[in-house]
C-alpha positions in Angstrom: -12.3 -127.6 201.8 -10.5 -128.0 198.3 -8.5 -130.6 199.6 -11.7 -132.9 200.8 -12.8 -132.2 197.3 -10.0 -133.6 195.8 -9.8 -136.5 197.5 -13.5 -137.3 197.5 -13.2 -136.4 193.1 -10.5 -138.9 193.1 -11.6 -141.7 194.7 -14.8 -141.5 193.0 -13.4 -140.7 189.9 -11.5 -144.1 190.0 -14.7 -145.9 190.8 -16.6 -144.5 188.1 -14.2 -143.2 185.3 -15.0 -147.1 183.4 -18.3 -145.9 184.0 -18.5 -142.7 182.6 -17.0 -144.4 179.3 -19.1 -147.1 179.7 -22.3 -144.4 179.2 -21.0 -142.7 176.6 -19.8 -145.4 174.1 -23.4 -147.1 174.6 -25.1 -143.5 174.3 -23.8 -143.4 170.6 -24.8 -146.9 169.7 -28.1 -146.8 171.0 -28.7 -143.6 169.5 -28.9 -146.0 166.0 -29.9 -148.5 167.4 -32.6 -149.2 170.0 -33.5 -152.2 172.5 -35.4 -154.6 170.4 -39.2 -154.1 170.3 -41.8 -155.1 167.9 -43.4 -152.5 166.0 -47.0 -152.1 165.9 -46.1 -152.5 162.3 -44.4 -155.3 162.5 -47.5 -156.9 164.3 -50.0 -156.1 162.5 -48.2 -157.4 159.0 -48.3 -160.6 161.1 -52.1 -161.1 161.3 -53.8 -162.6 158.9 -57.5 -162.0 158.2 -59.8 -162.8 160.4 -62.0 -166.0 159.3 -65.3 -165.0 160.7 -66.5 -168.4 159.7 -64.9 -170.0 162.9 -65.9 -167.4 165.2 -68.8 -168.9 166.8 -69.9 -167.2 170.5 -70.2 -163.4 171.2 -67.8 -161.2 172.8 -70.0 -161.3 175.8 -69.6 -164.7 175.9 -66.1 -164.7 175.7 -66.1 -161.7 178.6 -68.2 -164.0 180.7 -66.0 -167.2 180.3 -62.6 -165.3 180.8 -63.6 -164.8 184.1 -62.0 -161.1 184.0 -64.6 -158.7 185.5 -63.0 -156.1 185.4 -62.8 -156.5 181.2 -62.1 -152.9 179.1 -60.6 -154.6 175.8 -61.5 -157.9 173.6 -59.6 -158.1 170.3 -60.6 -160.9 168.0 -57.3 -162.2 165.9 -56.3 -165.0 163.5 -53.8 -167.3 165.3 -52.5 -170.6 162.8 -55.0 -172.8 165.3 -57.9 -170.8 165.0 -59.5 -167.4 165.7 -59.2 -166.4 169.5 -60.7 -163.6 171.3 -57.7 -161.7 173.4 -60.0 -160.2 176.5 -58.2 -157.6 178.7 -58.5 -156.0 182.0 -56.2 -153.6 184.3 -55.5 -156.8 186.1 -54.9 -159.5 184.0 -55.5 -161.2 180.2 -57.2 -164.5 178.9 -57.4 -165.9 175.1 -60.7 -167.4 174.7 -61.3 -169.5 171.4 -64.0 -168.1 169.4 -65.6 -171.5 167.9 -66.0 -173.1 171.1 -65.3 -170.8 174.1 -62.4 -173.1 175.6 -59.5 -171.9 176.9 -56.6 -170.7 174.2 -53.4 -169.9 176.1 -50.4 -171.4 174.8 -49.5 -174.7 176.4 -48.0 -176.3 173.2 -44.3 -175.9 171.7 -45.6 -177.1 168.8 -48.3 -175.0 168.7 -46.1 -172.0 169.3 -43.9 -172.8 166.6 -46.5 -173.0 163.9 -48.0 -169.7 165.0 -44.6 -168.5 165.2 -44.0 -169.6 161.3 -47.6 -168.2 160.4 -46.3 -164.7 161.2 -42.9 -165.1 159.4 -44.8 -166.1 156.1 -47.4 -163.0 156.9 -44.3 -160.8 157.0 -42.7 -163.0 153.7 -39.9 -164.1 156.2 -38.5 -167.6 155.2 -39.4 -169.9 158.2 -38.7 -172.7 156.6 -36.1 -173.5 159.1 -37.9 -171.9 162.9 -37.5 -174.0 165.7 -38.3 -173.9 169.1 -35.2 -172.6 170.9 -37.0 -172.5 174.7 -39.4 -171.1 177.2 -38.6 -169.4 180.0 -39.8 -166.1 181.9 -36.9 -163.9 181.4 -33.9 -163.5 178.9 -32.1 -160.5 177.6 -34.6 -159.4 175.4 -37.7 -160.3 177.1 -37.0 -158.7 180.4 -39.3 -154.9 180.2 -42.1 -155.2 182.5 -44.0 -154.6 179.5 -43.8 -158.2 178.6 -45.1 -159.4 182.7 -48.6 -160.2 181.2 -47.1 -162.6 178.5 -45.3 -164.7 180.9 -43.4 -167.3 180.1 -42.4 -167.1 176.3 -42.0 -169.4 173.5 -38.4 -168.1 171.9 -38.7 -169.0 168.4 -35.8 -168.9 165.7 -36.9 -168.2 162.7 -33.5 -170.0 160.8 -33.4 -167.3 158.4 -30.5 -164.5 156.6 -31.2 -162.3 159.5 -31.3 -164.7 162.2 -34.7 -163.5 163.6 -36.3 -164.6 166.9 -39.9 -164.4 167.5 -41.7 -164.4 170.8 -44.9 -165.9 171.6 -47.2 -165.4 174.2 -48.2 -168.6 177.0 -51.2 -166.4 177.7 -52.3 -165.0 174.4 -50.6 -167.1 171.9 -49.4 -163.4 170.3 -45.8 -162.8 168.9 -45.0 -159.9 171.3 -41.3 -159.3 170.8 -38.9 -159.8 167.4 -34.8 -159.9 167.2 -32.6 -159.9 164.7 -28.8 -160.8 165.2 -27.9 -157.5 164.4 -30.4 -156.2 166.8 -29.1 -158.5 169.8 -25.1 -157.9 169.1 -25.4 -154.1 168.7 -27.5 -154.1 172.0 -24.9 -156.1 173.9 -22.2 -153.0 173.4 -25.6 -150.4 173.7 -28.6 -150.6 175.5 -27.2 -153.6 178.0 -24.6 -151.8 178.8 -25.7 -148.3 179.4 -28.8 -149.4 181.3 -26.6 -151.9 183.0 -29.2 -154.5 181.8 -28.1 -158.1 182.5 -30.9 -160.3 182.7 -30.2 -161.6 186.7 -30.3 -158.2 187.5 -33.3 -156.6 185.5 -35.6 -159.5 185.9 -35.5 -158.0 189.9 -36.5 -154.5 189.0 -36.9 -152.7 192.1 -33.2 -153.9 193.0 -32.6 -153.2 189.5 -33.7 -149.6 189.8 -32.4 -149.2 193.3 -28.9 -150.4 192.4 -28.7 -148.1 189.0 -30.4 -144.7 190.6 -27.5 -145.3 193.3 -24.9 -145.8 190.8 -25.8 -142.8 188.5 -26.6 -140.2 191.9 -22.8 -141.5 192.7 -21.3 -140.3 189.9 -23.2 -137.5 189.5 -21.6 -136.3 192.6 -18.2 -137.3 191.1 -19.3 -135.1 188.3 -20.3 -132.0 190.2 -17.2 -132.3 192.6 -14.8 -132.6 189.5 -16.7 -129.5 187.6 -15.9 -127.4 191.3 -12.4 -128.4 191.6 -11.6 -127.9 187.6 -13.1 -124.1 187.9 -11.3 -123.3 190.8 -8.2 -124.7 188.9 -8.6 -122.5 186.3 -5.4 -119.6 185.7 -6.5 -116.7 183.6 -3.1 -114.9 182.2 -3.5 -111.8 179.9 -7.0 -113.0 179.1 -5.9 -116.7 178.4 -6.8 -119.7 180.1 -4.3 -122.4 181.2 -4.1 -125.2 183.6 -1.9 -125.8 186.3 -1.0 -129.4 185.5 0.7 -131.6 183.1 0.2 -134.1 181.1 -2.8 -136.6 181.0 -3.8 -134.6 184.4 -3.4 -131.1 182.0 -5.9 -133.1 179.0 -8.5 -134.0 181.8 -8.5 -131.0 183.2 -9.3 -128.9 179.8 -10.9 -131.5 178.0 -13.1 -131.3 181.4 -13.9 -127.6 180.9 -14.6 -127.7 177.3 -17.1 -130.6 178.6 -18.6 -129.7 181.4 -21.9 -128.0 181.0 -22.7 -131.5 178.8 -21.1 -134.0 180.9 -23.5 -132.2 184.0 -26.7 -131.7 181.9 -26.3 -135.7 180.6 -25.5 -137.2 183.7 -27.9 -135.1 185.5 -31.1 -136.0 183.2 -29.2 -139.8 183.1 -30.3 -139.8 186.6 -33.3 -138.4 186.0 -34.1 -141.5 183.7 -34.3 -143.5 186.8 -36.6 -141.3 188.5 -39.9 -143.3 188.2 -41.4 -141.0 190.4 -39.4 -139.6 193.5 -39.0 -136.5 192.3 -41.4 -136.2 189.4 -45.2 -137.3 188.9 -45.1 -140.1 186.2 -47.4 -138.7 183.5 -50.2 -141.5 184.5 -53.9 -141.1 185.8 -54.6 -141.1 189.2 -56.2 -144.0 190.8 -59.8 -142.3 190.8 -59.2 -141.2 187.3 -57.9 -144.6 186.5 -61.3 -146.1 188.0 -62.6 -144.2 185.7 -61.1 -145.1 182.7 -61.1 -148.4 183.4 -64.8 -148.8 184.1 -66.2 -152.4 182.9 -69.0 -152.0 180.6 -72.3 -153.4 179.8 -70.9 -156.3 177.5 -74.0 -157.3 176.6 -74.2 -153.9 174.6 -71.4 -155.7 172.5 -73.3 -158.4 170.2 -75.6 -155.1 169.2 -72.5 -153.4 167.4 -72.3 -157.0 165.3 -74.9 -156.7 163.3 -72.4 -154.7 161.1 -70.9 -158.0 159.8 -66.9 -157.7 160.7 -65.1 -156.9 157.1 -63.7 -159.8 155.5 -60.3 -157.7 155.2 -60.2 -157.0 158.8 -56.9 -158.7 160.3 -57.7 -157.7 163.9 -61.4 -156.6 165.5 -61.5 -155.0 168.8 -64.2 -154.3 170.9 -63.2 -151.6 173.8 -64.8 -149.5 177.0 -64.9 -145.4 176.4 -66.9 -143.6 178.8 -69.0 -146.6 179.7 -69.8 -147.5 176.0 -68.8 -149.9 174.1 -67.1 -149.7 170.6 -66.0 -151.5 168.2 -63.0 -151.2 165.5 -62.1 -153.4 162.6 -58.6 -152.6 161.4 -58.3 -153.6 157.4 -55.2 -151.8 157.2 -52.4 -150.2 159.4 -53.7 -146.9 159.5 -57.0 -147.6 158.0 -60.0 -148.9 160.9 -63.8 -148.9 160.7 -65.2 -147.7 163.9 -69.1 -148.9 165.4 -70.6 -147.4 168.4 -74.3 -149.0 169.4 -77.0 -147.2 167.5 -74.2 -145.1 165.3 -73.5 -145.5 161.4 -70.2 -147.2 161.0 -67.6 -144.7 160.5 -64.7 -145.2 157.8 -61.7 -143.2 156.0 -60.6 -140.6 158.4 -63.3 -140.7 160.2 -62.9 -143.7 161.7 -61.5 -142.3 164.7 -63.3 -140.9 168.0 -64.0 -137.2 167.4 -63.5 -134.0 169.9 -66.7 -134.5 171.2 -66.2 -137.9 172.9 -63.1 -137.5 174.1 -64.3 -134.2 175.7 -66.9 -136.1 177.3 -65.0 -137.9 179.2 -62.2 -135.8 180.0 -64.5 -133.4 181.6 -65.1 -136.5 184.0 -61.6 -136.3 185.0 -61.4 -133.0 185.9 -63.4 -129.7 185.7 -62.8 -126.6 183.3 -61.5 -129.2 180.0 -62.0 -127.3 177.2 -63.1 -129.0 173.2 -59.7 -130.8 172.8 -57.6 -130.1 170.1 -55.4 -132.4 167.8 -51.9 -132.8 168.9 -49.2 -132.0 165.5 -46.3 -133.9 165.3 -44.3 -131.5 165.7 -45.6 -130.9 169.1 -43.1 -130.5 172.4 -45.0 -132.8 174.4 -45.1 -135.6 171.6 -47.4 -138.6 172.2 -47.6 -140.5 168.7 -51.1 -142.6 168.7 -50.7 -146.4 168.6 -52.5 -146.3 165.1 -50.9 -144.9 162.8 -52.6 -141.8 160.5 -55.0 -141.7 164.0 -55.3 -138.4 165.7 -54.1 -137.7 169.3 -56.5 -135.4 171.2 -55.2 -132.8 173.9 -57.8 -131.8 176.6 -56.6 -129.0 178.6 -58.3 -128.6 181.8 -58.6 -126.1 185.0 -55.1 -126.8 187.6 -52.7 -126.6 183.9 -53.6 -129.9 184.0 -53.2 -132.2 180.2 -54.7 -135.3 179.0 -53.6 -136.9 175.5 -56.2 -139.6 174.4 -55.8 -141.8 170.9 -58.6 -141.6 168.8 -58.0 -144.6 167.6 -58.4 -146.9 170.5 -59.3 -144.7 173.2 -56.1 -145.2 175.2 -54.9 -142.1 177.2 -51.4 -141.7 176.2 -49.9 -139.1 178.7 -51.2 -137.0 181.8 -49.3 -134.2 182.0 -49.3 -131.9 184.9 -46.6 -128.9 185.2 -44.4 -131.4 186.7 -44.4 -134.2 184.1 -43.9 -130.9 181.6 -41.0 -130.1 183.2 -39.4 -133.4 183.5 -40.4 -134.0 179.4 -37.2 -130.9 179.3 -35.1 -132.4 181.9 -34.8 -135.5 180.8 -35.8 -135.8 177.6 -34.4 -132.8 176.0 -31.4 -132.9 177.7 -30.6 -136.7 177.6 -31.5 -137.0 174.0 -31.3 -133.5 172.6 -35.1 -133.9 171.3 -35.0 -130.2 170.9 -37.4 -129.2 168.1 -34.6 -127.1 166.3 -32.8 -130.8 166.0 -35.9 -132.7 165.5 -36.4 -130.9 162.9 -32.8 -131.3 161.5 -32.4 -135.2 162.0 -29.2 -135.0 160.4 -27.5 -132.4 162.5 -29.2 -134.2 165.6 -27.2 -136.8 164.9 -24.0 -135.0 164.1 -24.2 -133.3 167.4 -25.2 -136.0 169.4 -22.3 -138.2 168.4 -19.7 -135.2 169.1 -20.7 -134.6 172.6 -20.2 -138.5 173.3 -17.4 -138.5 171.5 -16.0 -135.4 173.4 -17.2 -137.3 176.8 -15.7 -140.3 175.9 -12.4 -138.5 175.4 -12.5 -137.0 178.5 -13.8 -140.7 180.3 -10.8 -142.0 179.0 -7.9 -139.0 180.0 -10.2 -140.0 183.5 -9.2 -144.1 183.5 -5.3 -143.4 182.3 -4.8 -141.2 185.2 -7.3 -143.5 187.5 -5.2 -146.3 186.6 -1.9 -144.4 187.3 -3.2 -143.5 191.0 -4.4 -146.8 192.1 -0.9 -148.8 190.5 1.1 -146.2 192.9 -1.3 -146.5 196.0 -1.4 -150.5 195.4 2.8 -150.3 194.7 3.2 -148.2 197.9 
């Protein structure tokens, strides 16, 4: 039985010790640095105010002429060609223009480009220099299924200190994603590497999540089989431990025992990363709570909510579906929003967010026995940050331990959790990136630790390739 083990350790250990580096070199960089995104920060200093003068037809009638019956969201915005009305359903998005009702998707590089400086000079980025760099469906940085809607992109450089690129939306005419050089050479050694990210293969995702669940179950097994075989190695002399072997083989072997309970735990919830719901339920509503959710309204309750004249600060309105009415939100800051509901006062300051009683409502459609929901600290273990900041997130608990987290300040439902998605939260999240509250609330020492144990892994990897490399040269020699 050992013997099989040994074997089967080597072989795979030699097919996975670059591996095993590979993860743990990344792990550290992307730790300081994550995959490029654009902050809903970062968005929102990129709208400029609305110009109600140009906004000309109702949201009903920009509901009606998207075609999308199935509509939950319109957002009204400032794009550098006019103001556009974004309109949103589960299954797909339209930009409608607001003076006219014609069709606003992107069609124009030129056109891209000048919304594409308009942000830059919102966020006082010099733009003097953008140009159009291409358009395509997929690159590096583009490829999250996130961005599927937005398809294909305008990839904008900016030409400035920090050699940022912007990217804009065919559909929408929105920037949607920003890099900066630093951003995409750090990532190369990080995130595309430890996801094993290259754009021909991610742009395929089931492959792409086929071929990397495969990969990280593999060494796993590796793993396990070389924690086995390195406690059975063990000698214990007047209550001392030593190692049978020698050399690089003697470093492995105690570097592997000083290791082992992390190296398992990390490769284990690793694994678990890619689990998109084999094992686990995925923390999202069920298609009858989805229906739900998702309900179309009335739009023609809309135009009722508009005779509170938009603010003149407001950089983005949105109009959006919550338990079959219709609401309305004009955001004049980053955290700040006014929020309309037909035949309601406007609400403002901090309470311009939905309240207990709302969400309750219609969280007690989704299930029976929800209690009043209760705001959600940050310091929370189950952490769902609202999409606006300074907005509450509500918790409804409800009969069946079952959880739903809803933003107040757009209504979205964040997470679902059931005792399952509870449990993965710890054995993934926790484990894979030591969100413990003890080190959340110690940043510092979070950091500290975290770059030890991939250090101490990446020692180990690398005792792993020496003597990888020594056994294939003298099986390849013989």
């Amino acid at each position: 039985m050992i013997g099989a083990i040994v074997l089967l350790h080597r072989w795979l250990g030699i097919a996975f010790c670059l591996l095993f580096a590979m993860w743990f070199a990344s792990g550290i960089v992307m730790h300081f640095v994550p995959f490029p995104s654009l902050t809903e920060a970062e968005r929102f200093a990129g709208l400029a105010p609305v110009n109600r003068g140009e906004v000309k037809i109702t949201v009903a009638d920009a509901v009606a002429t998207s075609g999308i019956a199935d509509a939950t969201r319109v957002r009204l915005i400032q794009r550098s060609d006019g103001a556009v009305y974004i309109v949103s359903g589960p299954s797909r998005q339209r930009a409608i223009r607001a003076a006219d009702g014609n069709d606003a998707s992107m069609k124009s590089a030129d056109v891209a480009l000048a919304i594409a400086q308009a942000h830059a000079r919102q966020r006082e980025i010099d733009a003097s220099h953008a140009t159009i760099v291409g358009r395509a469906d997929y690159d590096q940085w583009s490829v999250p299924n996130g961005f599927d809607r937005h398809r294909p992109l305008f990839r904008v450089a900016l030409g400035d200190a920090a050699g940022t690129e912007v990217y804009v939306s065919s559909p929408t005419g929105e920037i949607v994603l920003d890099t900066t050089r630093s951003e995409r050479g750090w990532n190369l050694v990080g995130s595309v590497l430890h996801w094993i990210y290259p754009t021909i293969l991610r742009s395929n995702w089931s492959l792409w999540d086929r071929v990397v669940w495969t990969l990280v179950l593999l060494a796993l097994i590796a793993a396990v089989l070389g924690a086995v075989l390195g406690i059975a190695r063990i000698r214990i002399s007047k209550r001392q431990i030593s190692t049978p072997y020698r050399g690089w083989h003697a470093l492995h072997h105690l570097i592997g025992l000083a290791a082992t309970v992390f190296v398992l735990t990390w490769i284990f919830s690793g694994w678990l990363s890619m689990d998109h719901g084999r094992l686990f339920s995925r923390g999202q509503l069920t298609p009858a709570e989805a229906g739900l959710m998702n309900a179309a309204p009335d739009w023609r309750e809309a135009p009722s909510l508009d005779r509170q004249p938009i603010s003149p600060a407001a950089r983005e309105a949105e109009w959006f579906a919550f338990n079959g009415k219709v609401y309305r939100r004009d955001r004049v800051a980053l955290g700040r929003q006014t929020l309309s509901r037909r035949g309601d006062a406007p609400r403002d300051g901090l309470a311009g967010f939905l309240d207990v009683h709302e969400i309750q409502a219609l969280t007690g459609r989704f299930a029976v026995g929800c209690g009043l929901p209760s705001v959600l600290p940050d310091s929370d273990d189950y952490p769902a940050p609202s999409t606006t900041p300074g907005a509450p997130v509500y918790r409804s608990r409800c009969d069946g331990d079952l959880w739903f987290d809803i933003d107040g300040g757009d209504g979205g439902v964040l997470q679902r959790l059931d005792p399952s998605r509870r449990a993965y939260r710890w054995l993934y999240s926790a484990l894979h990136t030591l969100d413990f509250p003890v080190l959340l609330a110690h940043p510092r020492l979070r950091d500290v630790v975290i770059v030890s144990l991939c250090t101490l892994g990446l020692t180990f990897s690398i005792t792993g390739i020496v003597i990888g490399w020594r056994r294939l040269r003298s099986s390849l020699a013989a």
